[in-house]
Every structure is written in C-alpha cells, then in structure tokens.
ZAMARGU-4260 file (C-alpha; in steps of 0.2 Angstrom, whole numbers, plus 5000, padded with zeros to 4 digits):
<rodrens>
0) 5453/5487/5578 | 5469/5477/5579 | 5483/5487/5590 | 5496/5491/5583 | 5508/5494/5598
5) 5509/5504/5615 | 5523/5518/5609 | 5531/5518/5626 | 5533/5498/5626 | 5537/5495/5607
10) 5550/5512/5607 | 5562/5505/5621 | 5557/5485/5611 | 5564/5490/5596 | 5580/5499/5602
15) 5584/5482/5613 | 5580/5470/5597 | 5591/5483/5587 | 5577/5487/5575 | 5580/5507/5564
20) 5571/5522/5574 | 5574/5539/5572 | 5578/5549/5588 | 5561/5558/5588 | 5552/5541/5588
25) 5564/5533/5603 | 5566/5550/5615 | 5550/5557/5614 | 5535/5556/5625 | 5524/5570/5626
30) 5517/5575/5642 | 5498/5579/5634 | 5499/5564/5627 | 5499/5551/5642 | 5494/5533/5640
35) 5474/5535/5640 | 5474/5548/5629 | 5461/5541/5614 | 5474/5548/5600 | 5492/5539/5609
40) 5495/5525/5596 | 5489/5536/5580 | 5499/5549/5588 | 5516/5543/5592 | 5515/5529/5574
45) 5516/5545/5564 | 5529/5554/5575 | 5539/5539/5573 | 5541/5538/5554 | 5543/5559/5554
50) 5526/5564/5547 | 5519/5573/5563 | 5529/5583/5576 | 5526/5590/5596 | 5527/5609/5596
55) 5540/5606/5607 | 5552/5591/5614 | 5539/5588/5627 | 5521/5595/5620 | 5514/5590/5607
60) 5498/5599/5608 | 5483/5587/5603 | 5469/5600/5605 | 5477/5613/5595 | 5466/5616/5581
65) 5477/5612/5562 | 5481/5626/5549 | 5481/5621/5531 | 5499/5624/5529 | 5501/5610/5544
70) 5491/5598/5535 | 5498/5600/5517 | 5515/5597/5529 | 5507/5579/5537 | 5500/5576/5521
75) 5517/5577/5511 | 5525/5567/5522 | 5516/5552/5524 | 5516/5553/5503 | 5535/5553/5504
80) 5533/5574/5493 | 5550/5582/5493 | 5546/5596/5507 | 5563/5605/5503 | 5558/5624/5505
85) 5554/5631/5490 | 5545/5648/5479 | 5527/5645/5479 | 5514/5651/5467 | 5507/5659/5480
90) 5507/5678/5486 | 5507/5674/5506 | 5518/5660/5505 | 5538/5662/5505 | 5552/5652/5501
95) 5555/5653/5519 | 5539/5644/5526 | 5541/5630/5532 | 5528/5621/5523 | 5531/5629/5504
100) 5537/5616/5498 | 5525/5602/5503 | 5510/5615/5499 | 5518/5616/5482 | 5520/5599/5479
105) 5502/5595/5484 | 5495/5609/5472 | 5505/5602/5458 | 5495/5584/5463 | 5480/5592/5464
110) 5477/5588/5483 | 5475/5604/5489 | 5472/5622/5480 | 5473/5640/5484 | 5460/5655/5485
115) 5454/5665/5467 | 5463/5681/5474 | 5481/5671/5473 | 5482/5666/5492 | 5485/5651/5502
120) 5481/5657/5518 | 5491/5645/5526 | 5487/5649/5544 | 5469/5647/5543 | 5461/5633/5553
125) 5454/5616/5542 | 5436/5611/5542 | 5433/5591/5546 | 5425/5594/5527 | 5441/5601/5520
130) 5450/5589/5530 | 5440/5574/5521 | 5442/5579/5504 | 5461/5580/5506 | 5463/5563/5514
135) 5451/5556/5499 | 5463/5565/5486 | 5479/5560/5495 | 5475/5543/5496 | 5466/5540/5480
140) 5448/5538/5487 | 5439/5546/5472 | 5430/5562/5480 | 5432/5580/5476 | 5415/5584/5486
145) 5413/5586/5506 | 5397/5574/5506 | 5406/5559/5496 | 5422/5560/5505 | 5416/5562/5522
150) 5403/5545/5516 | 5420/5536/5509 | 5430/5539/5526 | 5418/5532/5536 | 5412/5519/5525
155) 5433/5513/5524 | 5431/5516/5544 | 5443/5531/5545 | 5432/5544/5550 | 5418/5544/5563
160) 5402/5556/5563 | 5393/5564/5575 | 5380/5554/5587 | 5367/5564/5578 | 5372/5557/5562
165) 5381/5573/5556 | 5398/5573/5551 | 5400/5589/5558 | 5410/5597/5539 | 5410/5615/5546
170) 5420/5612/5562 | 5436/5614/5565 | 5449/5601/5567 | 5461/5597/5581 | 5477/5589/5579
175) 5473/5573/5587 | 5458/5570/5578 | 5468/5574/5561 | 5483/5561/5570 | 5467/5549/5572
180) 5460/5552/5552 | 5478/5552/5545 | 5485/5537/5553 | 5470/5527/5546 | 5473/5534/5530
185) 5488/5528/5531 | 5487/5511/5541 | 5472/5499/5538 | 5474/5491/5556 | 5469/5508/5564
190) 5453/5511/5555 | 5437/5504/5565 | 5429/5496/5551 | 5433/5477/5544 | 5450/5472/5540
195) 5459/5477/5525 | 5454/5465/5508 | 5471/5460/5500 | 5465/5458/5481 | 5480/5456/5471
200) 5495/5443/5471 | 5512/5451/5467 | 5528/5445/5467 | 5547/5451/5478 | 5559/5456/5466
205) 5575/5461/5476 | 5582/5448/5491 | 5583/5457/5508 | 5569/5468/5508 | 5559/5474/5522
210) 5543/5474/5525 | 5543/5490/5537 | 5526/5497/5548 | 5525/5513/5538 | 5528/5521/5523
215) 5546/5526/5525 | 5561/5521/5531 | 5562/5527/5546 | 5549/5515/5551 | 5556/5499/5558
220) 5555/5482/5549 | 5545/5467/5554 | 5553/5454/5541 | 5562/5454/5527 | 5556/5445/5512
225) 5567/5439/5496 | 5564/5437/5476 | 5551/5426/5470 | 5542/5428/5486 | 5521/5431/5482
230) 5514/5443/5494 | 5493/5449/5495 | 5493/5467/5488 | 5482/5480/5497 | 5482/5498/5492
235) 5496/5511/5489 | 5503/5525/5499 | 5512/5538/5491 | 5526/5527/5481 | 5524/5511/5494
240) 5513/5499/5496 | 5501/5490/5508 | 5504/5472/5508 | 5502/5456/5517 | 5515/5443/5518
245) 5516/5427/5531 | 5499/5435/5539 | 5511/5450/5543 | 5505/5467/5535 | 5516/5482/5531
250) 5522/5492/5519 | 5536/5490/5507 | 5544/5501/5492 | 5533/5500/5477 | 5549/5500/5466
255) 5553/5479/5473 | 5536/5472/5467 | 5528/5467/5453 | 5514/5457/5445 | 5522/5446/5433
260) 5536/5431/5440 | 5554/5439/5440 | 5566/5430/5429 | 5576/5418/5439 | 5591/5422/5424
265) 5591/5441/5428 | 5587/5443/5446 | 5588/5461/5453 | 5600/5464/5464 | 5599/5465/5483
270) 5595/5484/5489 | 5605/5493/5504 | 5602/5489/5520 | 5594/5507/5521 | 5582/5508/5502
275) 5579/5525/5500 | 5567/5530/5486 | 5574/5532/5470 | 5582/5549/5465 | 5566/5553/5453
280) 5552/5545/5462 | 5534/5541/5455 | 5530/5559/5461 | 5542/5568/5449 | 5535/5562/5436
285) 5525/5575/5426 | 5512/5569/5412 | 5504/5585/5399 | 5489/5584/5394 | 5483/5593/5381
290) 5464/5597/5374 | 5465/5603/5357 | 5455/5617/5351 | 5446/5628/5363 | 5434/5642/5362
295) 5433/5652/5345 | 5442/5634/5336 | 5428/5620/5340 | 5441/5607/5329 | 5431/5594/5319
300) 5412/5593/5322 | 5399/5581/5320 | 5381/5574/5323 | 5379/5589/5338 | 5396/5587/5346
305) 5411/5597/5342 | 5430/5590/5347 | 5437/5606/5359 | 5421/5600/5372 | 5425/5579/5370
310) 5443/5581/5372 | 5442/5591/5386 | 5429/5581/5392 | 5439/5567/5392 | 5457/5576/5397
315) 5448/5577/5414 | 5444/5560/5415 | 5465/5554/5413 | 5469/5568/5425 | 5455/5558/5439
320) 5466/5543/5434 | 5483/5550/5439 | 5475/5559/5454 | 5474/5541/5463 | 5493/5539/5460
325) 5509/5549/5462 | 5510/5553/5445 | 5507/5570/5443 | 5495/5577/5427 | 5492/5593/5422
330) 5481/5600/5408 | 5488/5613/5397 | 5467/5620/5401 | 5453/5616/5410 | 5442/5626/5401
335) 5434/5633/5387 | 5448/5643/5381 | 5459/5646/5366 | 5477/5643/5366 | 5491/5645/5353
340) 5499/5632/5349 | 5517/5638/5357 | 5508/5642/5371 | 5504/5623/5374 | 5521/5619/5372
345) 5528/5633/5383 | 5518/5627/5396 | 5522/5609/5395 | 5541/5614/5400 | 5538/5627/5413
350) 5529/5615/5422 | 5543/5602/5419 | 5535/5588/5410 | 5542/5574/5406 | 5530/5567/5392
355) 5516/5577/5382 | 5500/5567/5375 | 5488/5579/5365 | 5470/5575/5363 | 5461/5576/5346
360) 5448/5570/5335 | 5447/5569/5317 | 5433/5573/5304 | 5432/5569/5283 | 5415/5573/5278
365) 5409/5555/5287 | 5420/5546/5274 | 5434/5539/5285 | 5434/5530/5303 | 5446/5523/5314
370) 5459/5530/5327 | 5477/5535/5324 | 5493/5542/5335 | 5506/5554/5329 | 5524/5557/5333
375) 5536/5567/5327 | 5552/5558/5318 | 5564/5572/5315 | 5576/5572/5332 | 5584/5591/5325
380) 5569/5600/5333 | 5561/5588/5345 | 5578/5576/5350 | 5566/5562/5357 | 5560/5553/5341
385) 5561/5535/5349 | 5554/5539/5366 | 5540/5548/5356 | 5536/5535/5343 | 5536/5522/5360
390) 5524/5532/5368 | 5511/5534/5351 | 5514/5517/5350 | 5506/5511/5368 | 5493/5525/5364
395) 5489/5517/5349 | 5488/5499/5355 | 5475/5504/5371 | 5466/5516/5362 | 5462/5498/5350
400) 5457/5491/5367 | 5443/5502/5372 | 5435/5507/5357 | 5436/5493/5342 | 5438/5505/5327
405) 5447/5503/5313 | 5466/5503/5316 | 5477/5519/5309 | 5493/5514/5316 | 5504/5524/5326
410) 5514/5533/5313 | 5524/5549/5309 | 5515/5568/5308 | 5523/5583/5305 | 5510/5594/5322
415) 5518/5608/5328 | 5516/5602/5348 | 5526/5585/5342 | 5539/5595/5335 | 5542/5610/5344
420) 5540/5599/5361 | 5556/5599/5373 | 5550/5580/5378 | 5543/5565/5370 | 5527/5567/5364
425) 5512/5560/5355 | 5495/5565/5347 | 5480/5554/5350 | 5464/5557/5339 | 5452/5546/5345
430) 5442/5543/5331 | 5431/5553/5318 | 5419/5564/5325 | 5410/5563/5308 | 5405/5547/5306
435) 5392/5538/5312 | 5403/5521/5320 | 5415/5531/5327 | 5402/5547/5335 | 5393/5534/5343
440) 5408/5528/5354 | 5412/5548/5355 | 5394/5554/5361 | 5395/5538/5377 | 5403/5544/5392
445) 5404/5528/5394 | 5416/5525/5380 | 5424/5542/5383 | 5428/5536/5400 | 5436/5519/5394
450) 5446/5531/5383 | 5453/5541/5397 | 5459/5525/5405 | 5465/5517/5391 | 5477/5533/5388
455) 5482/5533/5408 | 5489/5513/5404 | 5498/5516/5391 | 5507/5529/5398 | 5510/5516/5413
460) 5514/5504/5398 | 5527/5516/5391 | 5534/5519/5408 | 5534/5502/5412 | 5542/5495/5396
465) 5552/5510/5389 | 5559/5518/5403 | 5559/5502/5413 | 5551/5510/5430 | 5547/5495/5438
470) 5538/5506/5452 | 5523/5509/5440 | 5516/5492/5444 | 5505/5493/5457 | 5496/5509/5448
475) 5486/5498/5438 | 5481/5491/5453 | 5469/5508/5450 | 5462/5502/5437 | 5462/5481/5441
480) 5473/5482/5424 | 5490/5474/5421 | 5506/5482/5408 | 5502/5478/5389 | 5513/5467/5379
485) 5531/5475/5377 | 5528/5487/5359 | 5543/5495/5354
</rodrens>
C-alpha cells in the first residue's frame, strides 16, 4: 500500500508551503494516537478533511467501540450530506442530536434504516457486518447482504478477516478499525489490495481547479489542472470524484468534469479559489418512482404476468441504480399495496421531489405493441409542461434502446399523477403486457433490468441536457453509459 503521508510531517508541510488546512487538521495530535499506532494515517486523513473527530482536543479514543449515530455522522461527511441538525422520522432521535441530520439524510439515500418499532437507536454499538453493508451502500458497492459486502470489501482490499477465515460480522467495531474501513472507502491508496484501475478518460472543464487529497475542500490541493485537460477517471465519492492526472491521484469536484471535449467557444469560467459545492448538490435531488396498481388493482394482465408485480419489479431495480450515486430515489411503495391515485401524488411532495416517473404497462386484447411516455400539457394544474414533456421524451428515447418495440412517441395524456403533480412529470408504459413480442421482453428479468437502467439514463439525460447539471456526468460511469443526444 502506497503512503499517503505521516500527519505530523505533512501537517507542519503544508502550512510552510501555504497549502488550505483546517485548524483541527494543523493543531491536533492526539495522545492515543502516537506514531506506531496501526490506524495514524487513516486516522489523522479523515480528521483532516472534517469527517472524524477526538472526543476531545487531545484524545481521540481509537478503541472506543462506534454507535450507529457516530457512523451515519463519518458516513455523511465523507459523502459531503448536509448534517444541519434536523427532525427526524425517528422516535428516539431529536432535532437536538448531533447526528439527526446526517441519520436523516442517509435514511432518505437508503444507506442506513431504522428499527420496525419506529426507533433508531442511535447509541447502539455497530457490528463489523453492519458496518460492511453501510460502507458497500455508501460507496456504491452493490451489497444489501453481510456475506456479499463483507466479500466486496475485501475483494477491493478494504476490509481484512479474521486469521481463521471469518470476517467476524457479529463483533463489535472500534473507531480505529472503522477509521481504517472508512479511509479505504474513501481513498484507493490505503486499501491493501492492487492499485486502483482508472477506466475512463474525462475532460477539465473550468481553469484553476484543484485536484485536492480528499473529498472536500478542506483537503489540501496537490495541483491544479485547467480546461481541456484529459484526466483517468476512477470511481465517485459522494459528488467528487477519484481521478488520476500527471500520475497524481485525487479528488476533484464532479461538477468540473465531463466526457465529451468542452467547446473551446463557450468555455466555463474559472471557479473561486475556494469551490464549494453547488447550493443544490447531486444529493438534493429527489427522483419518484411510482409502481402503478398494487393489491386488489393487478392493472393490465397477460400470458401469467400481471403489470402491479413487473412494475414494482422493475421500480426496485431504478432505485439499485440511483443507490450507487447521490441522487436520491424513493418509491411511492415497496409492496404489494394499493394506493389512490392522490395519495401518490401527495407523497411525491412531502418527500420533496423534484421529478415523478410513473411505471405502467399497457394491454389491448394482444392487438397492439409498442412503448409510449405521457405528459401532461396543460401548465394551469401541473405549471411544468416543458420540463415534463423533456423528461417523457428522454424516457421515450431509452426505453427504444433497451427493448426494440415498436415506437409510440412521447406525447400528451390527460393521468391524474401527471396533472395533479407539483413537479414535472412523466408516465412510462413499458410495453403491452398482452401481446406475445412485447411479454416476452416483460417476463426476462433480463430485459426488465435493462429497463430499469434505461429509465435511470434518461433521467441523467434530462438532467444533463434540460437542466444543464454538468455534475451528472460521472453517474453513467455506473453504468459504463454516456448522455443521449440532446431531445428537446
């Protein structure tokens, strides 16, 4: 493993050379945490961007075993979550503890989640298991079970087992070992496997702009790179992103990348000295998903399969898209329930979303085929008419690209979740559930999952091209896709 630095060396270094560092980062050396303690670097790198802290000015407790409120806490952080104290949906969590707002933010992403009886329990201690299935979800690993995460941490060199072979899931966890598991996740030169593959080439698109050794900006800069410049892509973290430039690898804002060549006539202009994220970073956004039917209303059926199980079916599969990037998904249900239709839009605003896709199939007695996406065109009820129409029309064009059915066109419906909707939506129906070209696409889960990914681009698509958010280039990394051509 490569060494990143010796914090007591590099602190006083970068205050002579004049690098940024905050006062924790430059003033603090903790006394239990001497210079062959096993966890120093991991340790003092995320004390210096702000995402662990001593108990005290002088202690910082390595053998202290972790609460889950501390780790949603370290968590948040090194994702860049707004941790600004908040309510919580959860009974033994106040607006006063000083985690709420990060445990929030991570139940809203789908990282973390509470107890059936409405509970958090904040103060209890985290298993080694619990702790590998939140560092797989935080950093996009693709595990939701102890034995696959625990085998993807150690596979990516992040997490060791046991010299019998266990991975010991049921003990407890310290804070130096977490230190040790978190700064990998976050860092590929601390993990004890090989070095990091780079597999995509990007491009600078702002002058200036630093290439820092952490995910923040309280991390200091090791060179500054300017527009046109390629750089070697490695993974995200949170809304930044691994890179590798001049052999030098760090970290800069996802927002100042991109995969096509910037226009030499419209550069971008130069960010601050200091580039804070944007005010409404990748991790405000909030994408609605919506299942049609549920329950007692199966929808359209045909040949075995009814349309409540396969949206649903394949409304889970966008939200394992988004969980791998900052971009929060939420399915209006998870189950096999019956909503009304207000109840779908009601819940779309009280969880402050900013776009709704509702997911349908349609049915004619086997006599038509072919997918279609609806909007609604009249802006007195639903005001967004052309960020709607946008949308259905990216959903329309990827929905071509994974299944090659006939094409129905993106065009106007009068539904009661388009028009009732405080933000811009669309309907997707996926094809007829009827008939015989269209089911057998609808009964792969295969196909169903290149369905899901196809409505997880374009939404990148419509944000990338409508909205203009340049920051949603490196999410189809995810997917080793790239932005369609511009629709609308």
């Amino acid at each position: 493993m490569k060494k990143l630095w010796l914090y007591a060396v590099f602190a006083a270094l970068f205050i002579g050379l004049g690098f940024p560092t905050s006062q924790t980062s430059a003033n603090t050396l903790f006394s239990d945490v001497g210079s062959s303690h096993r966890a120093q670097e991991e340790i003092y790198y995320l004390v210096e961007g702000g995402i662990a802290n001593g108990i005290s000015s002088t202690s910082f407790s390595p053998n202290q075993q972790v609460t889950r409120g501390q780790a949603a806490a370290m968590l948040g952080r090194a994702l860049g979550l707004n941790g600004e104290k908040k309510a919580t949906s959860f009974s033994d969590v106040s607006s006063n503890y000083f985690a709420s707002g990060y445990i929030q933010q991570m139940v809203n992403k789908g990282i973390i989640s509470g107890y059936p009886n409405g509970q958090f329990k904040p103060n209890q201690t985290l298993t080694r298991g619990e702790m590998a299935i939140l560092i797989s979800r935080s950093f996009g690993y693709g595990a939701n079970t102890v034995s696959i995460a625990s085998s993807r941490l150690m596979e990516k060199g992040i997490a060791q087992g046991y010299v019998d072979g266990s991975f010991g899931a049921t003990d407890t966890i310290i804070r130096a070992d977490f230190s040790v598991f978190l700064a990998r996740g976050i860092h590929a030169q601390f993990r004890t496997s090989d070095e990091q593959t780079f597999n995509r080439l990007m491009y600078v698109n702002v002058d200036s702009l630093n290439v820092r050794t952490g995910p923040n900006t309280q991390y200091p800069s090791l060179v500054k790179v300017n527009t046109g410049q390629v750089i070697e892509y490695g993974y995200t973290v949170g809304d930044w992103s691994f890179i590798r430039v001049n052999g030098k690898e760090g970290f800069v804002h996802s927002a100042y990348i991109q995969i096509d060549v910037p226009d030499p006539n419209n550069p971008t202009p130069p960010p601050p000295v200091v580039t804070p994220p944007p005010t409404n970073t990748l991790s405000d956004i909030v994408v609605i998903i919506d299942p049609g039917h549920g329950a007692h209303d199966p929808g359209a059926q045909g040949y075995g399969y009814q349309e409540k199980n396969v949206v649903l079916n394949i409304s889970k599969s966008i939200k394992t898209y988004f969980d791998k990037t900052p971009i929060q998904a939420k399915l209006t249900r998870t189950t096999d329930v019956f909503l009304e239709l207000g109840a779908r839009t009601k819940f779309a605003s009280q969880n402050n979303g900013d776009i709704f896709i509702s997911m349908h199939a349609n049915a004619l007695n086997g006599s038509a085929n072919g997918t279609e996406t609806f909007y609604y065109q009249t802006a007195a009820t639903n005001p967004h008419v052309n960020e709607s129409k946008a949308l259905a029309k990216y959903i329309q064009n990827r929905m071509l690209e994974a299944w090659d059915l006939t094409d129905r066109r993106a065009k106007a419906g009068n539904y009661y979740v388009l028009r009732e909707n405080t933000m811009p939506a669309a309907l997707a129906e996926i094809g007829f559930i009827d008939n015989k070209t269209d089911n057998a696409y609808i009964a792969s889960s295969t196909r169903r999952d290149q369905m899901a990914k196809a409505i997880f681009m374009a939404t990148l698509d419509y944000y990338y091209h409508y909205e203009g958010r340049k920051d949603v280039l490196p999410l189809y990394n995810t997917v080793n896709g790239k932005p369609s051509p511009k629709l609308h």
